[in-house]
Structures are given as C-alpha cells and as structure tokens.
MIDOSE-1310 file (N, C-alpha, C; in nm, 2 decimals, decimal comma, always signed):
residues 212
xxxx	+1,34/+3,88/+9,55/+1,43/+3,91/+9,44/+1,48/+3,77/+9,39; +1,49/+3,72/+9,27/+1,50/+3,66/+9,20/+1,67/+3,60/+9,18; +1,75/+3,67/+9,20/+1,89/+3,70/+9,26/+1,93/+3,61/+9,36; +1,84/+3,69/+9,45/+1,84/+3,69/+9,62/+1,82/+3,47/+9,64
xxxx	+1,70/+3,43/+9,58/+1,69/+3,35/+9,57/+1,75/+3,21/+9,52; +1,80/+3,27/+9,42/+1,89/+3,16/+9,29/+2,00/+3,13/+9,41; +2,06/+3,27/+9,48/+2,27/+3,23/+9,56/+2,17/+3,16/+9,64; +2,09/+3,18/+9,70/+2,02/+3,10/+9,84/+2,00/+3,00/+9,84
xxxx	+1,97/+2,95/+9,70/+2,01/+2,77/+9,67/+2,07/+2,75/+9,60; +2,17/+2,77/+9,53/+2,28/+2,78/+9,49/+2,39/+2,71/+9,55; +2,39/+2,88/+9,66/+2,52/+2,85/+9,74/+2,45/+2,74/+9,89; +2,36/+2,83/+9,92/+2,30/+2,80/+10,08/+2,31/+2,86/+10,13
xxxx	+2,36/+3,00/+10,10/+2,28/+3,07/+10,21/+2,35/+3,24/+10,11; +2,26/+3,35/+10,13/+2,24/+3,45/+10,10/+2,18/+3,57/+10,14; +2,17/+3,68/+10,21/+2,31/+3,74/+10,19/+2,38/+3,72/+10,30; +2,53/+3,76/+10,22/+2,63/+3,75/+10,35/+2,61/+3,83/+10,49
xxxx	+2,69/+3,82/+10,59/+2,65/+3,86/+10,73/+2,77/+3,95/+10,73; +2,90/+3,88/+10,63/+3,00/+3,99/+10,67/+3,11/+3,97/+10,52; +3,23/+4,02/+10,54/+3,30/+4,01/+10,49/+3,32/+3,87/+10,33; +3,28/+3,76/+10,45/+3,29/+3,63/+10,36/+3,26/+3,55/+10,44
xxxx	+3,13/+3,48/+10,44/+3,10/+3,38/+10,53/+3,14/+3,25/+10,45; +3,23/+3,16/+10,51/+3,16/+3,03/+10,45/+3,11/+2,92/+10,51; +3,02/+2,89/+10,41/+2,90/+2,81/+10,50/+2,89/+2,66/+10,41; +2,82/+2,60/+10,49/+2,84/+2,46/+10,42/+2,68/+2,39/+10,35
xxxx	+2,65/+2,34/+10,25/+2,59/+2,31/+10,17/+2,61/+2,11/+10,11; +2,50/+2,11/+10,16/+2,51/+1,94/+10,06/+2,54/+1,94/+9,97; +2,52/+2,09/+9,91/+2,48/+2,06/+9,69/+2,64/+2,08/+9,67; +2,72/+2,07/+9,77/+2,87/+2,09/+9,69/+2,90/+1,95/+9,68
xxxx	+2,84/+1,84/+9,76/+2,85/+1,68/+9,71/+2,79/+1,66/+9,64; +2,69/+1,71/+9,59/+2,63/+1,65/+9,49/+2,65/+1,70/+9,33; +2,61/+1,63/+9,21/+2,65/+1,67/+9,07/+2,55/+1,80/+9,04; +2,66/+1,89/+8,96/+2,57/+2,04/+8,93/+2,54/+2,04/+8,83
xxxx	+2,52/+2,13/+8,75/+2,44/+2,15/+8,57/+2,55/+2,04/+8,53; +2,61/+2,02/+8,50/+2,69/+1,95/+8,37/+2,75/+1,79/+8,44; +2,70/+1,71/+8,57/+2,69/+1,61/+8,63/+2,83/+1,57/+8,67; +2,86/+1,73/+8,71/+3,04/+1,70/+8,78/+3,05/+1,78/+8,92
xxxx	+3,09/+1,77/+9,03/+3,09/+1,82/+9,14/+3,17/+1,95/+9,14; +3,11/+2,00/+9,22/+3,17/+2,16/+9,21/+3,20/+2,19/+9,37; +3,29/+2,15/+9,43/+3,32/+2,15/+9,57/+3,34/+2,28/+9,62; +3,36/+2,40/+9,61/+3,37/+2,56/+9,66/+3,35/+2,63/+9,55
xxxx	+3,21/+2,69/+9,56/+3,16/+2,81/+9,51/+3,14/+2,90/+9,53; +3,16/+3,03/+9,50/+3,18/+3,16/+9,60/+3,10/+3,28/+9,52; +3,02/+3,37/+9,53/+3,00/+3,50/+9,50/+3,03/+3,62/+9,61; +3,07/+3,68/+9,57/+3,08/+3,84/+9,64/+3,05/+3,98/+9,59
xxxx	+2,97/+4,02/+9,69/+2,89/+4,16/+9,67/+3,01/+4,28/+9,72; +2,98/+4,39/+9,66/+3,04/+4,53/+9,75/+2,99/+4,49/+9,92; +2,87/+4,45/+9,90/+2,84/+4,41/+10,05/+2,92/+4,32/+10,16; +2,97/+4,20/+10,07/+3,01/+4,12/+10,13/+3,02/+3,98/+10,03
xxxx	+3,05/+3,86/+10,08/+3,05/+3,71/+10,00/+2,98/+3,60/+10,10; +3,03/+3,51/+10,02/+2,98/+3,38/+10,03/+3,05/+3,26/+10,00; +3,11/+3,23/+10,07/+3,15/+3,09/+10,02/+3,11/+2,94/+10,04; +3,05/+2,88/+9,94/+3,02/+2,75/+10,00/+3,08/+2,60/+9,97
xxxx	+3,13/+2,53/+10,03/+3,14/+2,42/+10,06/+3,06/+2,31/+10,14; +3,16/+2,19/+10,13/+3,05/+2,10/+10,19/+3,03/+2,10/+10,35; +2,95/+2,06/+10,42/+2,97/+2,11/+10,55/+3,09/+2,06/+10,64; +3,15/+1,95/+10,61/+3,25/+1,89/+10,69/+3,38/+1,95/+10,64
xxxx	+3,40/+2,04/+10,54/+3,49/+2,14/+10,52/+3,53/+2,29/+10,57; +3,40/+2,34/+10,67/+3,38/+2,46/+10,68/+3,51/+2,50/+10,76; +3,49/+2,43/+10,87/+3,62/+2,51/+10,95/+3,73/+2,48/+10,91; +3,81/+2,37/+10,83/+3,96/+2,45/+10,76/+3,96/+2,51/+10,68
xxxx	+3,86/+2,53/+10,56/+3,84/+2,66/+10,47/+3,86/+2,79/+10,54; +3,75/+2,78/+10,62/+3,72/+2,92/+10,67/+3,89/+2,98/+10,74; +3,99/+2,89/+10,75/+4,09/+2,94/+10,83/+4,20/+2,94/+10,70; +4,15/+2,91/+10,61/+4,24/+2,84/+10,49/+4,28/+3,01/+10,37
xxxx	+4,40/+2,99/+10,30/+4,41/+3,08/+10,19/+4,35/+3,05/+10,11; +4,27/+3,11/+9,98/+4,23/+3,06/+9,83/+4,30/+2,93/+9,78; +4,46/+3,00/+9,78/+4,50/+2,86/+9,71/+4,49/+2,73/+9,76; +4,48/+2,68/+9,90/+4,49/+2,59/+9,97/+4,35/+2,54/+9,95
xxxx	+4,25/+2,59/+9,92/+4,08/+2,55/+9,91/+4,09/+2,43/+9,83; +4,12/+2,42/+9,74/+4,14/+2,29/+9,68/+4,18/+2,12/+9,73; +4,27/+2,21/+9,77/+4,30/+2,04/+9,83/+4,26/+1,99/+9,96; +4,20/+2,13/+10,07/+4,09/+2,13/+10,12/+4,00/+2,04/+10,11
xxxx	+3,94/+2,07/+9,99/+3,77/+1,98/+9,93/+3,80/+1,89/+9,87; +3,90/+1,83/+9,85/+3,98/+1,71/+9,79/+3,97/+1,75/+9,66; +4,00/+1,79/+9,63/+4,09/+1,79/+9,46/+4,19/+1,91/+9,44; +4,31/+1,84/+9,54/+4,41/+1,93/+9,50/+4,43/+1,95/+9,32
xxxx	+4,42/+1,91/+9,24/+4,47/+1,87/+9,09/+4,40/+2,01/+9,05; +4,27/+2,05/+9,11/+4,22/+2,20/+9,05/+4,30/+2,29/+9,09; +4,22/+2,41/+9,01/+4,26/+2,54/+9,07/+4,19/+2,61/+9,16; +4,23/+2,75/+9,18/+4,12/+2,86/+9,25/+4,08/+2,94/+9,14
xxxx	+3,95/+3,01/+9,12/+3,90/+3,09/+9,02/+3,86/+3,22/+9,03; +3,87/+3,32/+8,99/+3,81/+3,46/+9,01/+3,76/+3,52/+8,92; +3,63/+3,56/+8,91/+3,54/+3,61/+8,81/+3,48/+3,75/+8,80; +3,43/+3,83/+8,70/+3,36/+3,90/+8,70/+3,21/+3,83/+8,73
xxxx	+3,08/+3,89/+8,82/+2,96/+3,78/+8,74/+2,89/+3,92/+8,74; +2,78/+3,84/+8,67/+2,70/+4,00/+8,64/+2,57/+3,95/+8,63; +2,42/+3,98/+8,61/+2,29/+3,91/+8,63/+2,19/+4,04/+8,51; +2,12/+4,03/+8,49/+2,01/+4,08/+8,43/+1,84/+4,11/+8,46
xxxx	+1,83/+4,22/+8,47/+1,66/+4,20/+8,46/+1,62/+4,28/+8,31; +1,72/+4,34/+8,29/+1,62/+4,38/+8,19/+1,73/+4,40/+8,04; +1,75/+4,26/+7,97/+1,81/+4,27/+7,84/+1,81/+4,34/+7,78; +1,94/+4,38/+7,67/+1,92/+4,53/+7,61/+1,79/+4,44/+7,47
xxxx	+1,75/+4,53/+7,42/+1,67/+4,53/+7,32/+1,72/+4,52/+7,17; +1,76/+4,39/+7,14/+1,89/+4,37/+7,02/+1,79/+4,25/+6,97; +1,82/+4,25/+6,84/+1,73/+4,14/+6,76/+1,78/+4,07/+6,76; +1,68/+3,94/+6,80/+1,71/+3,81/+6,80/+1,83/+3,76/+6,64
xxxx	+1,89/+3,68/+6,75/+2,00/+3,62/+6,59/+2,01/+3,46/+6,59; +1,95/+3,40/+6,64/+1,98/+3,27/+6,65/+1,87/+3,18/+6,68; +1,81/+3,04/+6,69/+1,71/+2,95/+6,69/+1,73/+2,86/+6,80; +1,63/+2,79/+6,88/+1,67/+2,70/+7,02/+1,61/+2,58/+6,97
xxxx	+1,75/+2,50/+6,97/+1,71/+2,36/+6,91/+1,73/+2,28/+7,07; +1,75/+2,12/+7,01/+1,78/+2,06/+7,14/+1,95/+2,01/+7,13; +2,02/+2,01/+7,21/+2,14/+2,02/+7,22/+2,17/+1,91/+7,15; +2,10/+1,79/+7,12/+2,17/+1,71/+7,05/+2,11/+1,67/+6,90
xxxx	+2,08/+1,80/+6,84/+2,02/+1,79/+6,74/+2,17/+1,79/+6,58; +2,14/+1,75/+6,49/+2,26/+1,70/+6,43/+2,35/+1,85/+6,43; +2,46/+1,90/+6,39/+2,53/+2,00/+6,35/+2,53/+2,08/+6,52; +2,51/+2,05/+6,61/+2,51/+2,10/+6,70/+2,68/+2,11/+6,78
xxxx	+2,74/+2,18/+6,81/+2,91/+2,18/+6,83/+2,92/+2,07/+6,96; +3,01/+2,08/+6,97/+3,01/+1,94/+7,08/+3,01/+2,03/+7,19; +3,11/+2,15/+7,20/+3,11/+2,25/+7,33/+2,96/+2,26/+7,37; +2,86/+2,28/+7,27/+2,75/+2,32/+7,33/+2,68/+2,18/+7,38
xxxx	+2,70/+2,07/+7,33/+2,63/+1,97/+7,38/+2,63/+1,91/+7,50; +2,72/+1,96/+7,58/+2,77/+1,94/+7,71/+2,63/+1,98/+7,83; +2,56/+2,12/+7,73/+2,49/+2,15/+7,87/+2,34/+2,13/+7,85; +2,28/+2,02/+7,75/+2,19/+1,94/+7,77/+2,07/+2,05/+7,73
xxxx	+1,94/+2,00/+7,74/+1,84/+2,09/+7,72/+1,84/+2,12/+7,58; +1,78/+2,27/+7,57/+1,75/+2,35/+7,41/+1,92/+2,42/+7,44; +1,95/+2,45/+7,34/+2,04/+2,55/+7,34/+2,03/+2,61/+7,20; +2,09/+2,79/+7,20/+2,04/+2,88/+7,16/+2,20/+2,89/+7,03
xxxx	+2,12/+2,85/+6,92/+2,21/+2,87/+6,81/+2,25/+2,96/+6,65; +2,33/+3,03/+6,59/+2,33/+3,10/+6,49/+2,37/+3,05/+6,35; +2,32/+2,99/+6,26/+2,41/+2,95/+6,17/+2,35/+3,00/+6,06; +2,49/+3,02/+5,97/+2,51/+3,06/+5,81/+2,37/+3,00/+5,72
xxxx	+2,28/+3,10/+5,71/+2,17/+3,05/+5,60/+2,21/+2,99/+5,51; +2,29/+3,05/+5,43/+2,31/+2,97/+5,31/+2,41/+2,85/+5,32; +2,45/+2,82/+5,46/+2,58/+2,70/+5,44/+2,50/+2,64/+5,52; +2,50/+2,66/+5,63/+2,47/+2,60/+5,76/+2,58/+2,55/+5,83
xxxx	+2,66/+2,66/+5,78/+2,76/+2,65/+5,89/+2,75/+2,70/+6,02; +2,75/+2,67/+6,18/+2,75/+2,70/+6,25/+2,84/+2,82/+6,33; +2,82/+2,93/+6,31/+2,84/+3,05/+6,36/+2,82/+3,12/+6,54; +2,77/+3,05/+6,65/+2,80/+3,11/+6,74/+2,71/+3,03/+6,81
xxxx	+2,73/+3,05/+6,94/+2,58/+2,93/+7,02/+2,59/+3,00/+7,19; +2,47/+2,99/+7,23/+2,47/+2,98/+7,34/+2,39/+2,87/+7,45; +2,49/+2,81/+7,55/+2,46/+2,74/+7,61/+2,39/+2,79/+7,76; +2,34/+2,71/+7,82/+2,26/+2,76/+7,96/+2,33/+2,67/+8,08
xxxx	+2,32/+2,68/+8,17/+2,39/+2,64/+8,30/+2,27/+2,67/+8,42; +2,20/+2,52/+8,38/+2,07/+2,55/+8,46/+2,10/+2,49/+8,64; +2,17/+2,62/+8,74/+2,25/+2,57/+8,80/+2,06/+2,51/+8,97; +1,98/+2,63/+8,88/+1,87/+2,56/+8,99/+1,73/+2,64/+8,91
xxxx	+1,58/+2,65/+9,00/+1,47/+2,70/+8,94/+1,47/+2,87/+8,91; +1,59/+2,88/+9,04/+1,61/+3,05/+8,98/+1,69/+3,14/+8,93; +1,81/+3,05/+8,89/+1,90/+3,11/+8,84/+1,95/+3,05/+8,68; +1,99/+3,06/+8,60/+2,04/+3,02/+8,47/+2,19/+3,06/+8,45
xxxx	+2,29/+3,05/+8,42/+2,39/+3,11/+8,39/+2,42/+3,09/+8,23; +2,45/+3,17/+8,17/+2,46/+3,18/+8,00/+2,59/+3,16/+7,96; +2,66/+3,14/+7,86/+2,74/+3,09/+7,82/+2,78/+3,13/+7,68; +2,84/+3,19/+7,61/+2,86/+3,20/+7,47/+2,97/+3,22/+7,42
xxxx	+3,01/+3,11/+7,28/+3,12/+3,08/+7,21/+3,10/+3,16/+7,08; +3,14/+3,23/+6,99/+3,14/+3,28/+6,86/+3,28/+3,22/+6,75; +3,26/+3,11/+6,65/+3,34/+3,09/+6,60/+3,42/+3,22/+6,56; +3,55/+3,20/+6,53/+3,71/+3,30/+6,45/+3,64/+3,41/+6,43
xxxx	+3,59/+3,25/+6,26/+3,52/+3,36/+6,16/+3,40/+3,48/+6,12; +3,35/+3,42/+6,24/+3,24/+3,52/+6,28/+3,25/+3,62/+6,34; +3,34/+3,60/+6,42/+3,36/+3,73/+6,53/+3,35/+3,86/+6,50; +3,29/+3,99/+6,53/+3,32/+4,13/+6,50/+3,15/+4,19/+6,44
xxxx	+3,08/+4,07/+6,43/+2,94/+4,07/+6,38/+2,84/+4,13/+6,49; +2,85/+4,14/+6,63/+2,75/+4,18/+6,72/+2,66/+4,00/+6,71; +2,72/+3,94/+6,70/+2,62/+3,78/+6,74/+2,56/+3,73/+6,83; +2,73/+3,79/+6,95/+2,75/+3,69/+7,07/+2,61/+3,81/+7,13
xxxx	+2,64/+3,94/+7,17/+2,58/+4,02/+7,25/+2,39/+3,97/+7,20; +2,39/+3,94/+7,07/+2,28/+3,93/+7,05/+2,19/+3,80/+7,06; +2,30/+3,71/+7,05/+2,21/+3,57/+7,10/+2,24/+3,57/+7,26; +2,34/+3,64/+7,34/+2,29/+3,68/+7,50/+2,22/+3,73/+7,55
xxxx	+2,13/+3,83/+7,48/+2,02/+3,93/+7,50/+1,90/+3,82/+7,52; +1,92/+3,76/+7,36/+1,79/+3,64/+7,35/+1,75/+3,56/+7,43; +1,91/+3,51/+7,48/+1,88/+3,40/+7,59/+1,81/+3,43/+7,69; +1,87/+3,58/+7,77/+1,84/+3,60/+7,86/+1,66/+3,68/+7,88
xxxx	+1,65/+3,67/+7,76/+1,47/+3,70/+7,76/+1,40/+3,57/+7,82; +1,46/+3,51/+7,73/+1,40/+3,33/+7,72/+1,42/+3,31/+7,90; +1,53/+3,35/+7,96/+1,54/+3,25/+8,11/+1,44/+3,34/+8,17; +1,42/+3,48/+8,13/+1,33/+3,57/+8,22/+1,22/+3,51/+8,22
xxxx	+1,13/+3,54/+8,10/+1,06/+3,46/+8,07/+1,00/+3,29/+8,14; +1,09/+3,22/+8,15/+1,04/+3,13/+8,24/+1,12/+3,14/+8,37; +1,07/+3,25/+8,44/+1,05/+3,29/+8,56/+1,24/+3,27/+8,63; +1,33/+3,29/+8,62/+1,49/+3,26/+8,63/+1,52/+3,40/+8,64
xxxx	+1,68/+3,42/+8,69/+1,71/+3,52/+8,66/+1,86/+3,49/+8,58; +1,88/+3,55/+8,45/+1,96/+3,53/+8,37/+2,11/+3,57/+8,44; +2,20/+3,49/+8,44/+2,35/+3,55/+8,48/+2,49/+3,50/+8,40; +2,59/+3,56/+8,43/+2,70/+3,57/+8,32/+2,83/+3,59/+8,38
xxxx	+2,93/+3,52/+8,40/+3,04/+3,51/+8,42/+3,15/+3,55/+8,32; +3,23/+3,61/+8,36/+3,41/+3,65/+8,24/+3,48/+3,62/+8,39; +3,61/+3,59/+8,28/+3,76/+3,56/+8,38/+3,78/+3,76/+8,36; +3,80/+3,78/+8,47/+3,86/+3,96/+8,48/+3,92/+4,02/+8,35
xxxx	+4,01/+3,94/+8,31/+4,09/+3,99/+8,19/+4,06/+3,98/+8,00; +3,92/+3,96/+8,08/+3,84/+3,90/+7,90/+3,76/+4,03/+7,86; +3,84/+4,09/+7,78/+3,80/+4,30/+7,77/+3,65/+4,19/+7,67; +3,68/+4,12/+7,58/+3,58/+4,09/+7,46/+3,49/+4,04/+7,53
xxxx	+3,43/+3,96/+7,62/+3,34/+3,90/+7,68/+3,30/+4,05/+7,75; +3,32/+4,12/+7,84/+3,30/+4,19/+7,92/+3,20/+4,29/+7,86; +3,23/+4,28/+7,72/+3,21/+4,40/+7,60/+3,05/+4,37/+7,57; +3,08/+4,19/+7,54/+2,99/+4,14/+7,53/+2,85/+4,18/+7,61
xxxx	+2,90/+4,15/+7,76/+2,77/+4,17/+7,85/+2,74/+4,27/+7,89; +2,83/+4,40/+7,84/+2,76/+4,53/+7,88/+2,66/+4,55/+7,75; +2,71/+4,51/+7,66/+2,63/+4,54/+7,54/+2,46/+4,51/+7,49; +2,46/+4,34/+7,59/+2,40/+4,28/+7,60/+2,28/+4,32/+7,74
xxxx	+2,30/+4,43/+7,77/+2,26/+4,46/+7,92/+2,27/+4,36/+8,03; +2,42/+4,36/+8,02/+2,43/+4,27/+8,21/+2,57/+4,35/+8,25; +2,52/+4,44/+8,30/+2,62/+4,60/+8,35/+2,73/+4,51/+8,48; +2,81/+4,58/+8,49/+2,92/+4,57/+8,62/+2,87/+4,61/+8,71
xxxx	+2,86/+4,57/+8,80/+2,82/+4,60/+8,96/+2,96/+4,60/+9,08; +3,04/+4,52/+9,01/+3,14/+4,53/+9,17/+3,08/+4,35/+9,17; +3,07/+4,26/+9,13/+2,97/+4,14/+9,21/+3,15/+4,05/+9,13; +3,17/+3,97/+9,21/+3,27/+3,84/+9,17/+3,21/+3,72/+9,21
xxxx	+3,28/+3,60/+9,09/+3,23/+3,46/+9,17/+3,34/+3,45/+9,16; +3,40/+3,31/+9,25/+3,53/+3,27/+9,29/+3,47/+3,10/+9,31; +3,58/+3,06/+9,35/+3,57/+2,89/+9,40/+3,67/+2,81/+9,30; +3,68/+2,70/+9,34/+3,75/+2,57/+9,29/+3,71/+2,57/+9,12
xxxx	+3,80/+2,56/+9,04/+3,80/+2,52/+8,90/+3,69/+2,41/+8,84; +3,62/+2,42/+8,78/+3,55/+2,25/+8,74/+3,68/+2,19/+8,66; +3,80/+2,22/+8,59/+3,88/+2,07/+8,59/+4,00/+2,10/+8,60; +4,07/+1,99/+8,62/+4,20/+2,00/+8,67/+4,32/+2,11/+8,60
C-alpha cells in the first residue's frame, strides 16, 4: 500500500506496534520538502501512532509530555501541533480548474513559491488575476502532501476542492499517494477535503511546528 510506504520513509517506521511508538530516524536531521528541519513528526491511526525523531532523542521523548517535545529536539521557540490528515486513492470526479506551471513562473504568489517544482494554479481569464493555487509537499517517492490557499475574493466558488481533486489525480498518476492535512478546527478546509474525496478516517498527524 502506497500509504503504508510513504509513513515508512517518512517517519521510519510503519505500522505502529502499539499505542505510540517513538522511534528514531536520521531524516528528522536532515532538510525536508521546503529545506528546513522538521525535528518530531507524528501520525496516528485508530490503530495506533508513530512518532519520529532523531535517534539520540528517543528516550527523553518517549518519557516526555507533547509540550515538552520541543525543547527536547532543540527548538524550544516551536510549538506542538495536532492535525486532522487524511490521504486519497480515489479523487472525487470534479473538473479540472486550474493549470501547472513552474513555481517560479512570473505572477506566481510567493506562498506558493516556497514549495519548488510545478505548482497547480487558477487565475482570472480575463485579468489574470491570481485566484487560488495549490502547492505540493514532496515529503518522499510515495507520498505528496497538498496544500491549498484560495484568495478572499474568490472564496465560495468550489476552486479549492477542485484544484485538490486535480492535484491529487496528478500525484496518483505518478505513482504517490496524495495526502492532506487541517488544524482540527478548520470546518472550511475539512469541507474542502471531504468534497474533494479525502474522507475522515480517525488518522491525526502531530509533531513540532515548522516555525517558531
């Protein structure tokens, strides 16, 4: 499974044995999609979780609270995070709305230039004003995580759910499995990805903030 694979190098190791294992990982020293360290990364199943860090972390984590994980892995200045995540195999069937240029093609928003590659964009025919984008978070060969901003003025149009659908053809397509994160309390995003076919399962990711 496709899934199964992506947390497996991701995190380092998948599936859990119990409750929340954490286990230790070089890739938490090293730079992730966006060339910034991501010291504790966590998903959890109805089954169970995962948490990974670097390996010379494992045993005061493992005995440690959430809040304390931070300054744990050295960057007290972050936070702790808790997410909805949700994954896709089979996008809802919504018409394409948007075009994949390369991130740093002119009129491209600066949010979306951050995450390098093509990124998947909507803009105003007749203006060329830029109306909604979606970025990718190519965190390895089997997983993608998607990303999507909808300017004010656009909002209310069905854009976001529809350039998420598209994306997530596109990461299927070259062989990935598409995935999608909300903060708990984001009803509009959440809206988004049910819409978009990436259903709720019970699945959370958790870990250290990427910034202070």
């Amino acid at each position: 499974m496709l899934l199964t694979e992506h947390l497996r190098h991701w995190l380092g190791a998948w599936p859990p044995s119990g409750e929340l294992d954490v286990i230790g990982s070089p890739r938490r020293s090293e730079p992730g999609w966006d060339g910034r360290i991501h010291p504790a990364i966590g998903v959890g199943s109805p089954d169970g979780g995962v948490l990974s860090v670097a390996p010379e972390h494992v045993e005061r984590v493992a005995a440690a609270s959430p809040s304390e994980v931070p300054a744990l892995v050295g960057y007290p200045r972050r936070g702790w995070f808790t997410a909805v995540y949700r994954w896709s195999t089979a996008p809802a069937a919504l018409p394409d709305a948007g075009v994949w240029v390369p991130a740093s093609f002119p009129g491209v928003p600066e949010w979306l230039r951050l995450f390098g590659g093509e990124v998947l964009v909507a803009v105003d025919p007749g203006t060329g004003e830029h109306l909604a984008g979606v970025g990718v978070k190519r965190h390895d060969a089997y997983g993608h995580e998607l990303s999507v901003v909808t300017a004010p003025a656009a909002r209310g149009r069905g854009l976001a759910r529809r350039l998420v659908a598209q994306a997530a053809r596109r990461v299927l397509d070259e062989g990935a499995v598409p995935t999608y994160m909300h903060a708990t309390s984001n009803a509009a995003s959440a809206a988004v990805a049910d819409a978009a076919g990436f259903p709720a399962q019970g699945w959370t990711a958790f870990g250290v903030t990427e910034l202070p």
